[in-house]
SETORRO-313470 format. One record per atom (N, C-alpha, C): residue in three letters; x, y, z. Coordinates in steps of 0.001 Angstrom, whole numbers, padded with zeros to 6 digits, always signed. Atoms other than C-alpha are relative to their C-alpha. Example, Ala and Ser with C-alpha at 12.3 -4.5 7.8 and 13.67 -1.06 7.14 Angstrom:
<sites>
ala+000890-001190+000000 ala+012300-004500+007800 ala+000900+001200+000000 ser-000820-001190-000060 ser+013670-001060+007140 ser-000770+001090+000730 
</sites>
This chain:
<sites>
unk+001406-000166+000340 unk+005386-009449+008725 unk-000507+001381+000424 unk-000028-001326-000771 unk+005052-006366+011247 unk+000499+001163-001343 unk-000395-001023+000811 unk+007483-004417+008689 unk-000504+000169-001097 unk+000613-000085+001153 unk+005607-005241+005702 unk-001567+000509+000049 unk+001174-000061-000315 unk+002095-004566+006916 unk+000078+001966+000398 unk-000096-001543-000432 unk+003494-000916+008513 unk+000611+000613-001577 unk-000230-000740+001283 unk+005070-000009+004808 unk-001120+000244-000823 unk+001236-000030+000900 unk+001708-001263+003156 unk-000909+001404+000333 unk+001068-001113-000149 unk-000321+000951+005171 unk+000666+001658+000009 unk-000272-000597-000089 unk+001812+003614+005340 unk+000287+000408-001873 unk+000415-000361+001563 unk+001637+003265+001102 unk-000977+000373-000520 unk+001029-000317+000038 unk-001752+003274+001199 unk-000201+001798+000452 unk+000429-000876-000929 unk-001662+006421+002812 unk-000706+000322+001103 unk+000888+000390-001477 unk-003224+005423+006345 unk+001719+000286+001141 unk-000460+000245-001087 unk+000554+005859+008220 unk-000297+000974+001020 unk+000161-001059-001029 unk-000940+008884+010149 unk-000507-000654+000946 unk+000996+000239-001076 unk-003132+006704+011708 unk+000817-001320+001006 unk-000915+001098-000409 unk-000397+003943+012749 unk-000529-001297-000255 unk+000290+001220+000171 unk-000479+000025+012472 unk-000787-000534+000613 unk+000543+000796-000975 unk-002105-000635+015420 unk-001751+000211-000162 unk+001113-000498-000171 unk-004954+001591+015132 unk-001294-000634-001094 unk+000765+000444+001290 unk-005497+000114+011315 unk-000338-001510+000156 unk+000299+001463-000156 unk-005430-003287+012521 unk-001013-000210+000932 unk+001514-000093-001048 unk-008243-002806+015106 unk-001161-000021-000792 unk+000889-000304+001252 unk-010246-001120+012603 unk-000795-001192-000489 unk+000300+001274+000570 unk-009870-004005+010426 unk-000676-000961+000246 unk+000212+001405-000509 unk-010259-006941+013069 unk-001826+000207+000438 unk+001126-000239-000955 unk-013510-004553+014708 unk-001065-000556-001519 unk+000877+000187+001222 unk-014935-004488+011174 unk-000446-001102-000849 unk-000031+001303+000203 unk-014647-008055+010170 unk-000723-000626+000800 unk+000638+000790-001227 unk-015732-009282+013377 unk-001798+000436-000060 unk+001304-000384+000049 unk-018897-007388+012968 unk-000894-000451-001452 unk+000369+000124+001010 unk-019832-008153+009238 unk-000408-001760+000106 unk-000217+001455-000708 unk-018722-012068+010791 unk-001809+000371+000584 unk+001275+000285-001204 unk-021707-011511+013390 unk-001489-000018-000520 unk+001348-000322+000639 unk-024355-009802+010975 unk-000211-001523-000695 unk+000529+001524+000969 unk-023999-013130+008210 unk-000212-001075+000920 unk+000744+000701-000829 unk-024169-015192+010858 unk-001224+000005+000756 unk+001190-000522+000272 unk-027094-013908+012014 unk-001089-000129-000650 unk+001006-000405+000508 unk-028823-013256+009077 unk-000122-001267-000942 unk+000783+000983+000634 unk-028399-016663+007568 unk-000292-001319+001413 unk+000249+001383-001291 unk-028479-019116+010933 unk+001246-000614+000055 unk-000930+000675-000289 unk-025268-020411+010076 unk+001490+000568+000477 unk-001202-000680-000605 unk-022290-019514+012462 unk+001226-000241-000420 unk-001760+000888+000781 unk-019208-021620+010312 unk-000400+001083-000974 unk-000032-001133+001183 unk-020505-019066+007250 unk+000561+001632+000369 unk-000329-001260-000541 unk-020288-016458+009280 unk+001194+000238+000970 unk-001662+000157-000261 unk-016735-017001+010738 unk+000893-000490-001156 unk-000673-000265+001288 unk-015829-017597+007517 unk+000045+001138-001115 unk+000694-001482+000766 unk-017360-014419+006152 unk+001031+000939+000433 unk-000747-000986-000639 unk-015521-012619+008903 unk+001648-000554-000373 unk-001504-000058+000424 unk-012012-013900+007950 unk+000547+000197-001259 unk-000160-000342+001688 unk-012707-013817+004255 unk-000036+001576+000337 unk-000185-002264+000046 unk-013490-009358+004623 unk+001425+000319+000621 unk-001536-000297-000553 unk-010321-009467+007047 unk+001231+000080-001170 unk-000931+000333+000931 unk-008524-010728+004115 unk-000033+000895-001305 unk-000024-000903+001139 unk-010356-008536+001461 unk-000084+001489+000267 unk-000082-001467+000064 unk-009704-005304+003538 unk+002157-000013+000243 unk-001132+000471-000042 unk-005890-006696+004002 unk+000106+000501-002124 unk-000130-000350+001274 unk-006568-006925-000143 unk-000128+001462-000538 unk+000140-001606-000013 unk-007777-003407-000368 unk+001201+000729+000152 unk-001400-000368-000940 unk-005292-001886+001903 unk+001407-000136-001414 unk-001081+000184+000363 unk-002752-003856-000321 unk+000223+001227-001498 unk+000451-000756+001264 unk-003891-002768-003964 unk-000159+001533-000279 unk+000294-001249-000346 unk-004605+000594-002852 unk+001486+000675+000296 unk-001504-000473-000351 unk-000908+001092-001537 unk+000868-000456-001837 unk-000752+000577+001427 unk+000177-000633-005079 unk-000119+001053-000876 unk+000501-000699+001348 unk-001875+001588-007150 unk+000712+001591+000267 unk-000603-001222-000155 unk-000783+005095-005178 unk+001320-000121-000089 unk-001763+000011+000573 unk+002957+003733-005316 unk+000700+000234-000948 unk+000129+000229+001668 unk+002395+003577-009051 unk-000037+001996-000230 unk+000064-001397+000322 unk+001195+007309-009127 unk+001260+000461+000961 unk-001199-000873-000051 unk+003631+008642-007391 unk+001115+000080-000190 unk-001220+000402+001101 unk+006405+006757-008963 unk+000464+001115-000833 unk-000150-000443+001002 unk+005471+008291-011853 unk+000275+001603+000370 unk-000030-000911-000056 unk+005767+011847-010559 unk+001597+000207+000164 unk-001304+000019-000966 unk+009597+011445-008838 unk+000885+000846-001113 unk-000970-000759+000850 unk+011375+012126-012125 unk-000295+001748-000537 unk-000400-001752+000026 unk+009695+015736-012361 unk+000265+000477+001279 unk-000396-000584-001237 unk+010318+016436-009105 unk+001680-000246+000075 unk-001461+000006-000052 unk+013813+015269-009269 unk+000795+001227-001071 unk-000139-001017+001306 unk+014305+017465-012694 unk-000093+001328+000529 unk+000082-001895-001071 unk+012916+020733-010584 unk+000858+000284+001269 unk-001839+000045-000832 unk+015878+019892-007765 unk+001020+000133-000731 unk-001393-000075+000683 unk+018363+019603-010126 unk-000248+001611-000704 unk+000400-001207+000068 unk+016823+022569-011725 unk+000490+001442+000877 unk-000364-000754-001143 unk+017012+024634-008598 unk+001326-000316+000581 unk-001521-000030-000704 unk+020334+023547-007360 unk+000926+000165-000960 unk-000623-000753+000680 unk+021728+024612-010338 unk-000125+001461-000300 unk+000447-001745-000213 unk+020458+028228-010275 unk+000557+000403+001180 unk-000650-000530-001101 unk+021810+028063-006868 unk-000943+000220+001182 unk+001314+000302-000788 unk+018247+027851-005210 unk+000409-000540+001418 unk-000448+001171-000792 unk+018793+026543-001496 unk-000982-000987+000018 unk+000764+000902+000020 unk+017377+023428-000636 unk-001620+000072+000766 unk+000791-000373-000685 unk+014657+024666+001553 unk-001285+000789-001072 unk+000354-000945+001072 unk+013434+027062-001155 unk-000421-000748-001196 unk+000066+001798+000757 unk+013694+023695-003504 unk-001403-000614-000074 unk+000720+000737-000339 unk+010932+022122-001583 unk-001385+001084-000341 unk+000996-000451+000066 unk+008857+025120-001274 unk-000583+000609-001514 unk+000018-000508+001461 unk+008983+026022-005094 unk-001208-001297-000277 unk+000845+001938+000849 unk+007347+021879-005671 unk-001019+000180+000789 unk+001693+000020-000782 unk+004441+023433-002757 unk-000754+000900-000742 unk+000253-001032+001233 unk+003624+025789-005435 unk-000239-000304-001242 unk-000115+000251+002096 unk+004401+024437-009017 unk-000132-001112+000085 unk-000675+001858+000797 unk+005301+020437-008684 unk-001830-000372+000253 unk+001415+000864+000212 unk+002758+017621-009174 unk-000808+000286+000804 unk+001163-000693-000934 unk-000584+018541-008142 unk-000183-001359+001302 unk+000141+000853-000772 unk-000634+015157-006440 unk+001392+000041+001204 unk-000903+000352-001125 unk+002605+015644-004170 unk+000054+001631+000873 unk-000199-001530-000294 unk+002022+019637-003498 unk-000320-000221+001374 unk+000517+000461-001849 unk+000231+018560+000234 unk+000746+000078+000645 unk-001107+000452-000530 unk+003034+016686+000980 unk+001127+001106+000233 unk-001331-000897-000152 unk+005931+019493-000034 unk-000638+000777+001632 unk+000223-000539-000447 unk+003797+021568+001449 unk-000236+000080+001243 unk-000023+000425-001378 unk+003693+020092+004704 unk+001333+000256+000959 unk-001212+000273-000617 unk+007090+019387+004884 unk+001047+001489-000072 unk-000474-001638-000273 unk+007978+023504+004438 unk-000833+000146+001745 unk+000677-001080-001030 unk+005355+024238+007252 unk+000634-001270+001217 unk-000678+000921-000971 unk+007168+021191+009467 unk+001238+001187+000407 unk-001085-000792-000428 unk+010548+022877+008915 unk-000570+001355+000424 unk+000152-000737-000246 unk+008994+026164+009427 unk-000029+000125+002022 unk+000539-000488-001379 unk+007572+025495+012858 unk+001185-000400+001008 unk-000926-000385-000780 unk+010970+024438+014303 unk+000744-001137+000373 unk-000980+001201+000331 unk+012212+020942+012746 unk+000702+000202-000566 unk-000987-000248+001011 unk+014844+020120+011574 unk-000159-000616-001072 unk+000080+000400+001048 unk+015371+019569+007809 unk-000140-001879+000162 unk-000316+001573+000166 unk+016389+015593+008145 unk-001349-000734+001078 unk+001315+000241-000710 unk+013165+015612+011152 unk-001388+000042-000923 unk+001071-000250+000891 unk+010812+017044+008412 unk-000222-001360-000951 unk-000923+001072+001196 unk+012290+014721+005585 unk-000657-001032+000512 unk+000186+001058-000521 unk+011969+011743+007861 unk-001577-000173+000231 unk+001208+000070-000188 unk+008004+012890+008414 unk-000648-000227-001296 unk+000158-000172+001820 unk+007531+013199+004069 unk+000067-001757-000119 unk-000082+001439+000613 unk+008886+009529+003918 unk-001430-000797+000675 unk+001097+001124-000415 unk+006307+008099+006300 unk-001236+000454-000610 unk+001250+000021+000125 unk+003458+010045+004863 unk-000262-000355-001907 unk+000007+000754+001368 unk+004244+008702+001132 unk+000254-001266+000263 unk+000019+001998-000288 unk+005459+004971+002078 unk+000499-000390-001264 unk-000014+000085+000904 unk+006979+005105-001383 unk+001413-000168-000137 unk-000763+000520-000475 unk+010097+003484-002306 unk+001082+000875-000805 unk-001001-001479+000698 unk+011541+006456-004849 unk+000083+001079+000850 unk-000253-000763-001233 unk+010898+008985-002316 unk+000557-000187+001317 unk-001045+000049-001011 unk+012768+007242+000473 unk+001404-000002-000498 unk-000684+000498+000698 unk+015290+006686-002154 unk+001045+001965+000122 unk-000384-001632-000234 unk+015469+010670-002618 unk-000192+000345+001402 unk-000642-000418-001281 unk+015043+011443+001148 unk+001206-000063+000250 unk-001444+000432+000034 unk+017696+009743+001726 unk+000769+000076-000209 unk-001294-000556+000496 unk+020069+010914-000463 unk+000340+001766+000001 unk+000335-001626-000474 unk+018504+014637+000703 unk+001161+000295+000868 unk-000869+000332-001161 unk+020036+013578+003813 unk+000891-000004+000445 unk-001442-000287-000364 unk+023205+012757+003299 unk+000537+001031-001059 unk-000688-001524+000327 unk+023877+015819+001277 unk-000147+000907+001176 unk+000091-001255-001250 unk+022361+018083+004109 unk+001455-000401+000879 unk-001209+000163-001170 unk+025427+016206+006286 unk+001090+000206-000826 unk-001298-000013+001032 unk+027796+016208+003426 unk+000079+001920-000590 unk-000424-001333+000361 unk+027746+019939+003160 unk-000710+000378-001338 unk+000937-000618+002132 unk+025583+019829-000947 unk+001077-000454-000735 unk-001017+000375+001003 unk+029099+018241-002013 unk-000896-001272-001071 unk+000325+000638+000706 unk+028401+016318-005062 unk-002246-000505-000313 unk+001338+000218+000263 unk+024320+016816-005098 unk-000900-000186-001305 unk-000169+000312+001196 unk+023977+017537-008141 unk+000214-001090-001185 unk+000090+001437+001072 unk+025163+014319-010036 unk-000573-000896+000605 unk+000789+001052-000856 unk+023563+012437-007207 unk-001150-000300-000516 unk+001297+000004+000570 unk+020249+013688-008421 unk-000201-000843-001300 unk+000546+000660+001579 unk+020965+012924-011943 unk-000394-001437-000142 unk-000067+001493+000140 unk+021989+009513-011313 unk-001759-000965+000722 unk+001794+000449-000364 unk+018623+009103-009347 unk-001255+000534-000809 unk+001131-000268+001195 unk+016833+010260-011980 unk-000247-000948-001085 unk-000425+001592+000852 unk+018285+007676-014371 unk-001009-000529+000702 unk+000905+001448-000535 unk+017001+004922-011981 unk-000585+000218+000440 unk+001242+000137-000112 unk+014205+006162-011508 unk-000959-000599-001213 unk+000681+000413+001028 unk+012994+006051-014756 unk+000363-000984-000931 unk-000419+001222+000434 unk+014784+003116-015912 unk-001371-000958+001055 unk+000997+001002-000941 unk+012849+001220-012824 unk-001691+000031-000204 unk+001355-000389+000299 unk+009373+002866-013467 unk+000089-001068-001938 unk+000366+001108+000919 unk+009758+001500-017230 unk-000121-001782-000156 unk-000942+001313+000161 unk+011068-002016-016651 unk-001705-000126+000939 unk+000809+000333-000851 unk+008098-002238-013747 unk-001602-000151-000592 unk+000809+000273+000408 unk+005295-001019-015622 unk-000663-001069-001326 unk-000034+001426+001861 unk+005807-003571-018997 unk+000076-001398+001291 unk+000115+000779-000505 unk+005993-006020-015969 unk-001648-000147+000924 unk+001503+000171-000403 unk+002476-005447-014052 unk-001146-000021-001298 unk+001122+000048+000464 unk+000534-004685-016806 unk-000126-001589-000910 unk+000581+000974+000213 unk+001145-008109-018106 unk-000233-001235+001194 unk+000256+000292-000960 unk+000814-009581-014824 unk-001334-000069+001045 unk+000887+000004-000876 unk-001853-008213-013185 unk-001260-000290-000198 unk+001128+000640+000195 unk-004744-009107-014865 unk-000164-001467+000085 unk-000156+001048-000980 unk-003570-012523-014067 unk-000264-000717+001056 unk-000020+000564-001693 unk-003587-012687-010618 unk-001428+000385+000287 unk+001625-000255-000221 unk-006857-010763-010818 unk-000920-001068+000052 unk+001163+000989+000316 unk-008824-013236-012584 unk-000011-001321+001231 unk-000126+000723-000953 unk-007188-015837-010146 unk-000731-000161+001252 unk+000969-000395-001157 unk-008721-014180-007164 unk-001015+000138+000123 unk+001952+000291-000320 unk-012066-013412-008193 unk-000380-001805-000382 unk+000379+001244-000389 unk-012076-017521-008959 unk-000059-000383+001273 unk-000076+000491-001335 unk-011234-017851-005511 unk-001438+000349+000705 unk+001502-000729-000744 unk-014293-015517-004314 unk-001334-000839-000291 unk+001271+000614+000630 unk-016900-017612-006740 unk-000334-001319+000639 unk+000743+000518-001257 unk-017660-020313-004306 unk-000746+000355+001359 unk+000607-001179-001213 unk-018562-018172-001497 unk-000964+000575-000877 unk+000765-000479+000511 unk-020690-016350-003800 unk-001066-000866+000189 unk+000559+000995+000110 unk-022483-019641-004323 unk-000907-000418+001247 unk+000789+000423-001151 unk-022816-020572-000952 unk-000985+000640+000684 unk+000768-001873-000343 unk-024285-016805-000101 unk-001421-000458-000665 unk+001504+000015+000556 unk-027119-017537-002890 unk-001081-001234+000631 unk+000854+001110-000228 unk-027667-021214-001771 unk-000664+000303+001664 unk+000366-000030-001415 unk-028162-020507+001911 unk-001475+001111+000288 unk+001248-000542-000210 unk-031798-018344+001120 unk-000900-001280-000434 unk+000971+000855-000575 unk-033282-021768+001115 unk+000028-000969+000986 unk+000355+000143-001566 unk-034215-023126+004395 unk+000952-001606+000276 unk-000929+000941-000345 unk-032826-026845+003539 unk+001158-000073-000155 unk-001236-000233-000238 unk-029708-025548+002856 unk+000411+000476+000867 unk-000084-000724-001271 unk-029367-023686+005618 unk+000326-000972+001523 unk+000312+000592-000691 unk-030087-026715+007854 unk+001177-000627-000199 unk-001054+000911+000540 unk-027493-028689+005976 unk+001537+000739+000132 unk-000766-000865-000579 unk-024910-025912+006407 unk+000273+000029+001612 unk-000103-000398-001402 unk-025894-025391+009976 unk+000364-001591+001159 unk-000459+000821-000637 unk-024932-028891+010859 unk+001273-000774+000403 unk-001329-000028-000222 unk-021720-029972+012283 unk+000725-000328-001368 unk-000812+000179+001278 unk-021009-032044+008768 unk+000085+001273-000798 unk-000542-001271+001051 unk-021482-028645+006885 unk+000732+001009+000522 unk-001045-000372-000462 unk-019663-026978+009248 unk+001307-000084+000140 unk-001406+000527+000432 unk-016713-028532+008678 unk+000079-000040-001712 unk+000218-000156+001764 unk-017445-028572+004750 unk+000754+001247-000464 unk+000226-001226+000388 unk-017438-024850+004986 unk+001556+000700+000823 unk-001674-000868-000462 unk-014087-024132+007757 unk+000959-001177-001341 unk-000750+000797+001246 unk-012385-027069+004766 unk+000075+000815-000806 unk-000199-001278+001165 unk-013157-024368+002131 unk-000088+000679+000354 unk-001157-001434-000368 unk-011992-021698+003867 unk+001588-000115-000298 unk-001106+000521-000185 unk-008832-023407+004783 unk+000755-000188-001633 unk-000453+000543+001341 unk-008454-024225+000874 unk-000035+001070-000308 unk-000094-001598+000591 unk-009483-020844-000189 unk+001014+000826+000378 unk-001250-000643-000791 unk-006609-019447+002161 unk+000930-000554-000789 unk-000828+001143+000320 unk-004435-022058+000578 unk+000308+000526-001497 unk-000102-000353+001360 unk-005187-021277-003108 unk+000147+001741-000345 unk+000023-001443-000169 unk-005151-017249-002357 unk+001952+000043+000041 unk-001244+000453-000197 unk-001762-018065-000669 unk+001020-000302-001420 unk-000791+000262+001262 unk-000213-019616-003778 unk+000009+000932-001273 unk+000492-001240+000886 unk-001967-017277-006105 unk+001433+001428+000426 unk-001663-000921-000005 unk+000616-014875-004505 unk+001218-000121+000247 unk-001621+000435-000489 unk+003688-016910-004061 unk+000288-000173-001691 unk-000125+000290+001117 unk+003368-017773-007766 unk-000500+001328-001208 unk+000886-000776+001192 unk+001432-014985-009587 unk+000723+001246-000035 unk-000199-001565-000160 unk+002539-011674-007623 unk+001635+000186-000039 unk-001110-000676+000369 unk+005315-009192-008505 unk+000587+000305+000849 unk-000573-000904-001379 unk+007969-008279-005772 unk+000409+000996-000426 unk+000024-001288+000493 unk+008089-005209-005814 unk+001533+000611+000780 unk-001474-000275-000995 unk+011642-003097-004606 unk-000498+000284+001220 unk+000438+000030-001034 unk+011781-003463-001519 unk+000377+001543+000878 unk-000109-001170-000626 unk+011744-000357+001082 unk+000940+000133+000674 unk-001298-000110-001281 unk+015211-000432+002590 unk+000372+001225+000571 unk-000145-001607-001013 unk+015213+003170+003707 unk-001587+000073+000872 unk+001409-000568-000755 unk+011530+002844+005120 unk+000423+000167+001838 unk-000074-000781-001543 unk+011254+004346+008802 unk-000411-001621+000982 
</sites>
């Protein structure tokens, strides 16, 4: 759970800030949104249910957000792989490689190269830099190419060249096959989830009149209300054991 939660956020682009720090965040920010609805309608079961429902829809965030940038930068890998192979056929070194893509490659990964020149510059080593690039993408083509950076830098550059190609292939074999699979998928699971949300909505509108409120705030609706949580967890739950896409998994992640 630990390893999946540190890849997410580190997809999202949050691993600068580490797991621990994002899960505080989270729990401080929940807990507080928890305190205000309770509060502001009288009833404390709404409002411990409020606070575990946001926990869950900044968990959703978080997730979607790492899904959607995984997606863009997917799509970038095969020109960046194309401008390596490029350059290591001209005879380019690999260093020179990277800093050419902080210059010319996708406007969305230039940061990144560009980081990972001024890393090696200041007095890492290549496979230290490398290893800093994977955590600040979280992306499962770019550990794919680290990785195989890697063991060329130890392998002397023998056979780099067809390495690339062949990771170029499956890259863009995997990117097609993936996207003809979410896009009929995901509007799916969508709709699923905002059903899940539309009771809570409900209860939100009913609780600005006073005898609802009363009826809520009493132990029987208190238990009414942790019951449909517990179910809403339940049907969220299945919603992604049944709906959602596994995605490849990160077996080079840090």
């Amino acid at each position: 759970m630990l390893a999946w939660l540190k890849s997410t956020i580190e997809g999202a682009g949050l691993g600068q800030f580490g797991l621990g720090s994002v899960l505080v965040a989270i729990l401080g920010l929940s807990s507080f949104i928890g305190m205000l609805a309770g509060s502001a309608t009288a009833i404390p079961a709404f409002g411990i249910c409020l606070s575990i429902g946001f926990s869950g829809f900044l968990f959703e965030f978080i997730t979607l957000r790492a899904r959607s940038r995984r997606r863009a930068l997917a799509r970038l890998w095969p020109a960046v792989i194309d401008s390596l192979i490029s350059a290591a056929g001209a005879g380019i070194s690999l260093v020179e490689s990277f800093a050419e893509l902080a210059d010319e490659g996708p406007l969305q990964l230039r940061p990144h190269f560009r980081q990972l020149v001024s890393n090696f510059d200041s007095g890492l080593t290549m496979s230290e830099a490398l290893q800093r690039l994977k955590i600040e993408l979280g992306e499962v083509h770019a550990d794919r190419l680290i990785e195989l950076t890697k063991v060329v830098i130890e392998a002397g550059g023998e056979g780099y060249v067809d390495a690339l190609k062949s990771q170029s292939q499956l890259t863009r074999q995997d990117l097609a096959l993936w996207g003809e699979l979410e896009s009929k998928q995901g509007w799916i699971t969508g709709t699923a989830k905002m059903a899940v949300m539309a009771p809570w909505l409900i209860v939100a509108m009913l609780s600005v009149r006073p005898e609802n409120v009363a009826a809520y705030a009493s132990p029987a609706g208190s238990m009414i209300l942790l019951v449909g949580l517990a179910m809403s967890l339940f049907a969220y739950r299945l919603i992604q054991l049944m709906g959602g896409l596994t995605s490849s998994p990160r077996v080079f992640a840090s």
